[in-house]
MARMIVEX-595285 format. One line per 8 residues: number of its first residue (from 1); for each residue x, y, z of N, C-alpha, C, O. Coordinates in Angstrom, 2 decimals, always signed. Example, Ala and Ser with C-alpha at 12.3 -4.5 7.8 and 13.67 -1.06 7.14 Angstrom:
2
1> +13.19/-5.69/+7.80/+12.30/-4.50/+7.80/+13.20/-3.30/+7.80/+14.24/-3.32/+8.46  +12.85/-2.25/+7.08/+13.67/-1.06/+7.14/+12.90/+0.03/+7.87/+13.41/+1.14/+8.04
# end
This chain:
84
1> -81.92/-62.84/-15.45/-82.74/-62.50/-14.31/-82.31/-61.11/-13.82/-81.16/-60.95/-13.42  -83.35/-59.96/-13.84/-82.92/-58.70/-12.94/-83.18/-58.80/-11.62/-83.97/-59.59/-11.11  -82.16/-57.61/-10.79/-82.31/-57.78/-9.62/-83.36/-58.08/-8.76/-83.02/-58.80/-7.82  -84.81/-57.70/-8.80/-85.97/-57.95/-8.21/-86.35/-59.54/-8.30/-87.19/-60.17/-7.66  -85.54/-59.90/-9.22/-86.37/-61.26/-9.73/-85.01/-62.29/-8.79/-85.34/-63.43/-8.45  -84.01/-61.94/-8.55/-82.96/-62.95/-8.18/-83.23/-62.39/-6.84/-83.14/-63.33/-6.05  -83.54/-61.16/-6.12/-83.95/-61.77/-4.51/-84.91/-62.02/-4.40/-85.12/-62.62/-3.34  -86.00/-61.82/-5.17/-87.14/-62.54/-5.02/-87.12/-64.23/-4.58/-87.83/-64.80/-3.76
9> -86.27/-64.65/-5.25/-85.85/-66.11/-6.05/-84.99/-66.42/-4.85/-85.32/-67.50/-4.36  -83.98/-65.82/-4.19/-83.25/-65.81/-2.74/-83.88/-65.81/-1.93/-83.86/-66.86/-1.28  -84.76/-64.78/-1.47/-85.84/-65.44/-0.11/-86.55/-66.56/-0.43/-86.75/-67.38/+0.47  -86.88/-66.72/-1.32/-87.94/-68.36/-1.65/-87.18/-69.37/-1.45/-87.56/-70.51/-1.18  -85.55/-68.81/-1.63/-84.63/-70.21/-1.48/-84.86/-70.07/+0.49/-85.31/-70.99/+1.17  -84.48/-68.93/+0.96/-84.11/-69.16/+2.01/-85.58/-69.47/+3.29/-85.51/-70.06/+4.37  -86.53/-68.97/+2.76/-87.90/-69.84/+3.68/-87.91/-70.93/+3.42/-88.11/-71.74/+4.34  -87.72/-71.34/+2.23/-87.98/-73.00/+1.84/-86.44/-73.97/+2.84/-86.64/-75.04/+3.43
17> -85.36/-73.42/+2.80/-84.38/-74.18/+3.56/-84.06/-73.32/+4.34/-84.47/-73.94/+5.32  -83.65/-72.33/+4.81/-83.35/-71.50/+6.04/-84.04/-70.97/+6.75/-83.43/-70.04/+7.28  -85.56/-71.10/+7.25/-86.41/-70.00/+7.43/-86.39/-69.36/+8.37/-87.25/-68.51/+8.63  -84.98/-69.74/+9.39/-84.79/-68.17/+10.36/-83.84/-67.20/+9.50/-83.64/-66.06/+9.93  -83.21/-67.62/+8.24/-81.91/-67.00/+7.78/-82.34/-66.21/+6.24/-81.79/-66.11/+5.15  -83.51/-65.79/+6.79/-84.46/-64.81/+5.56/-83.75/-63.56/+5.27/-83.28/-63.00/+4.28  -83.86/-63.36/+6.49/-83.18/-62.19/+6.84/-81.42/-61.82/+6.59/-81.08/-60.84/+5.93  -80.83/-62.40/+6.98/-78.97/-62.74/+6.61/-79.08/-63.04/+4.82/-78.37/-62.42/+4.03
25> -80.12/-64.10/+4.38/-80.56/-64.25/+2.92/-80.14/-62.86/+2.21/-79.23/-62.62/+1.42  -81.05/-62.11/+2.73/-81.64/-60.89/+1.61/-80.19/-60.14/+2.05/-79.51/-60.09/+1.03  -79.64/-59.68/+2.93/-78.73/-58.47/+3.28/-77.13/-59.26/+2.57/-76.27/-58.67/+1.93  -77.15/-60.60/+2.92/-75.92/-61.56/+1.76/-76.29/-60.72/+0.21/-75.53/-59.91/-0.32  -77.46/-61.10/-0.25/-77.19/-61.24/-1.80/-77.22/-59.26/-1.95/-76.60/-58.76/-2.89  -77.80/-58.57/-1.18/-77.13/-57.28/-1.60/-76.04/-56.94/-1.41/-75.52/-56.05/-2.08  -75.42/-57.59/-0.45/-74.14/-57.06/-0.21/-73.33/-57.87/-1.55/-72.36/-57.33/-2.08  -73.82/-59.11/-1.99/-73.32/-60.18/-3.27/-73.03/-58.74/-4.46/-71.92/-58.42/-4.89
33> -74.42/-58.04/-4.82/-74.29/-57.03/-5.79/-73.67/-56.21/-5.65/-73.13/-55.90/-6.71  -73.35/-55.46/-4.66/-72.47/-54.75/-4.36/-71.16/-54.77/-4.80/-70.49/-53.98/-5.46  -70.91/-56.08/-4.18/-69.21/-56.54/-3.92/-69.08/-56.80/-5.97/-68.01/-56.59/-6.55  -70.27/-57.24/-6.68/-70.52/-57.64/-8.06/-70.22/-56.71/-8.68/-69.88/-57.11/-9.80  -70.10/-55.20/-8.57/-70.37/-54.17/-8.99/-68.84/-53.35/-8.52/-68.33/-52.57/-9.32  -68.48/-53.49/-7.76/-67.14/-53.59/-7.33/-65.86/-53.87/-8.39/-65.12/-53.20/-9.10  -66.10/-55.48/-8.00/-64.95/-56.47/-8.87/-65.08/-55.91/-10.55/-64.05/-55.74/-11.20  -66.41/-55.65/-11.14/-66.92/-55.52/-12.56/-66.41/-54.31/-12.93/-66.22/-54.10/-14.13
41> -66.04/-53.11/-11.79/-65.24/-51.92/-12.18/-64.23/-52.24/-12.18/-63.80/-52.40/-13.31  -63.27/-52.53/-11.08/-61.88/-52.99/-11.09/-61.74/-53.28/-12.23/-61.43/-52.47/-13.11  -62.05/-55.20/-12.49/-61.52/-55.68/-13.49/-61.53/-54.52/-14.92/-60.56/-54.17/-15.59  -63.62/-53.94/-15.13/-62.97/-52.83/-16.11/-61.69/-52.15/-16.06/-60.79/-52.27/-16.88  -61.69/-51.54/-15.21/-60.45/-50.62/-14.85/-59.18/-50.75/-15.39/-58.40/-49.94/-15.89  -59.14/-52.45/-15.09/-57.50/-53.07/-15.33/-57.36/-53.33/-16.95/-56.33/-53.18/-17.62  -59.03/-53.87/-17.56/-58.86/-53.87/-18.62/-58.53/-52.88/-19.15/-57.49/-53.13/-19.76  -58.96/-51.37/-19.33/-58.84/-50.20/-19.92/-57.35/-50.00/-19.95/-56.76/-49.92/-21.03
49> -56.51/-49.89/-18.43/-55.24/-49.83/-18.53/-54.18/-50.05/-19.58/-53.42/-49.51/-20.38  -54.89/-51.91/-18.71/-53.51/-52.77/-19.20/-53.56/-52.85/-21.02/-52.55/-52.96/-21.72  -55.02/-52.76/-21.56/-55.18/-53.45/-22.85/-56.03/-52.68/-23.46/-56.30/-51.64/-22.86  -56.56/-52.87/-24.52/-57.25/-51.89/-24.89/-59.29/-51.73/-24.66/-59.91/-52.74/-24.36  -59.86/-50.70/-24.81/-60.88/-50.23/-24.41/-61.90/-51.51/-25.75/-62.87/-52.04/-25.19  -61.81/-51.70/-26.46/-62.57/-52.96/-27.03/-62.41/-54.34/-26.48/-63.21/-55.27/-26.59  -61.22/-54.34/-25.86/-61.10/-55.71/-25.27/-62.02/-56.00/-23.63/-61.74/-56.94/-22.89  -63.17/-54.93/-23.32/-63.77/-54.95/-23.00/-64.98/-55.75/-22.80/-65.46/-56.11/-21.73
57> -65.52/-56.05/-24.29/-66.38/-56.79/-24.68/-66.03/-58.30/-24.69/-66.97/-59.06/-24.90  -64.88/-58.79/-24.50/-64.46/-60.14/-24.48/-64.36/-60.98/-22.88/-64.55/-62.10/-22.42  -63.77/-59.13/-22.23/-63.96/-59.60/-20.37/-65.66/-59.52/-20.03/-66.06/-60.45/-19.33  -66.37/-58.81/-20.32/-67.57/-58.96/-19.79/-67.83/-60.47/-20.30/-67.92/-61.31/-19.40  -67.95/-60.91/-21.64/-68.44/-61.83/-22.18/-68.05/-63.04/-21.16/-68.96/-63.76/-20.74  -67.07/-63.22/-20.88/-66.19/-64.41/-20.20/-66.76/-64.12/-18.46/-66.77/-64.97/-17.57  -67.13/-62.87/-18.39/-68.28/-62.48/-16.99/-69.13/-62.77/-16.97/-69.57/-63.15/-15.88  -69.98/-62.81/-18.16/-71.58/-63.13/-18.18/-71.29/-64.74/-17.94/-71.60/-65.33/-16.90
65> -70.80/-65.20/-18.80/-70.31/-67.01/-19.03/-70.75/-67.21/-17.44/-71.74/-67.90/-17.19  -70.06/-66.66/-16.48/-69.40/-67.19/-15.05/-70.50/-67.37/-14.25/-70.95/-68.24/-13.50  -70.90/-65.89/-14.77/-72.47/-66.35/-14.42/-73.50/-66.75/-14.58/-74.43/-66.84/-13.79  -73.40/-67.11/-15.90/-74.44/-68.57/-16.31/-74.12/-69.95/-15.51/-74.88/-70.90/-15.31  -72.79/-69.77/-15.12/-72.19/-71.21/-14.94/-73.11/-71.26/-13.47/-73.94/-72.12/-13.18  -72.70/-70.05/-12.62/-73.31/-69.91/-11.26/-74.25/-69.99/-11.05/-74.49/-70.62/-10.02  -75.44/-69.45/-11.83/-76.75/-70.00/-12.04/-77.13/-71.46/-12.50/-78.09/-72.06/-12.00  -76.40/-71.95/-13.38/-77.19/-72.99/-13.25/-76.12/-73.98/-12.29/-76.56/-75.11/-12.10
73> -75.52/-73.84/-12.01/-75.16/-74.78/-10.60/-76.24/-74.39/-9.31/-76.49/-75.25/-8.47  -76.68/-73.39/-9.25/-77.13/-72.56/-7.90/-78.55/-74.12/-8.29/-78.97/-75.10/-7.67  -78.83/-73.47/-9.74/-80.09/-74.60/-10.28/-80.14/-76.05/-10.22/-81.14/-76.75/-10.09  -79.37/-76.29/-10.29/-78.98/-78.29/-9.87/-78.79/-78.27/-8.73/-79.26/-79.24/-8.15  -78.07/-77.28/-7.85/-77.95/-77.64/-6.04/-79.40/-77.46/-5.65/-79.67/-78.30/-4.80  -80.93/-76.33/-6.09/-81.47/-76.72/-5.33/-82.51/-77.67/-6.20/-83.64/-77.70/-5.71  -82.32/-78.48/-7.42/-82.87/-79.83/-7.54/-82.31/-80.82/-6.42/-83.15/-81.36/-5.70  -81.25/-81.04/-6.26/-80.92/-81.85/-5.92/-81.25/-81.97/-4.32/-81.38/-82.98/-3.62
81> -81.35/-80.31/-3.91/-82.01/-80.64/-2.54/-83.39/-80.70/-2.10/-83.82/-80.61/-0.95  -84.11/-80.90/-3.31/-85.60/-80.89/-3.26/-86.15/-82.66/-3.54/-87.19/-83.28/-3.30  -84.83/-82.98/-4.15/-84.70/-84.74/-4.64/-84.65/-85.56/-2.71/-84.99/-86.73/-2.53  -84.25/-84.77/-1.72/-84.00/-85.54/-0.23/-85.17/-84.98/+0.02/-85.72/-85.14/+1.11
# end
């Protein structure tokens, strides 16, 4: 999912269950990318340091993972709150 499409997908979460918190919604998940974009240099950073510049491709990989995992949990929490 690119960015347009995951706050798109965030306000729909947040009218459907928060609908005064539309607003806090949208300014959370940019500040989410932000802080995403952050940690994703660092950690590069530390990788380059500490280890070598190919071992790059093994930390993103184990990044992307994390965030598959986060997505589809995000995806069963709101089945499960559409199941009440």
């Amino acid at each position: 999912m690119n960015v347009p499409g995951l706050q798109v997908y965030i306000v729909i979460l947040a009218e459907k269950f928060v609908p005064k918190g539309v607003d806090i919604a949208s300014a959370l998940n940019i500040a989410a990318f932000n802080a995403g974009i952050a940690l994703g240099s660092y950690l590069g950073g530390l990788v380059i340091t500490h280890m070598r510049i190919i071992d790059t491709t093994w930390v993103g990989m184990i990044m992307v993972l994390i965030a598959v995992a986060l997505t589809a949990w995000s995806k069963k929490l709101e089945t499960k709150q559409e199941e009440f």
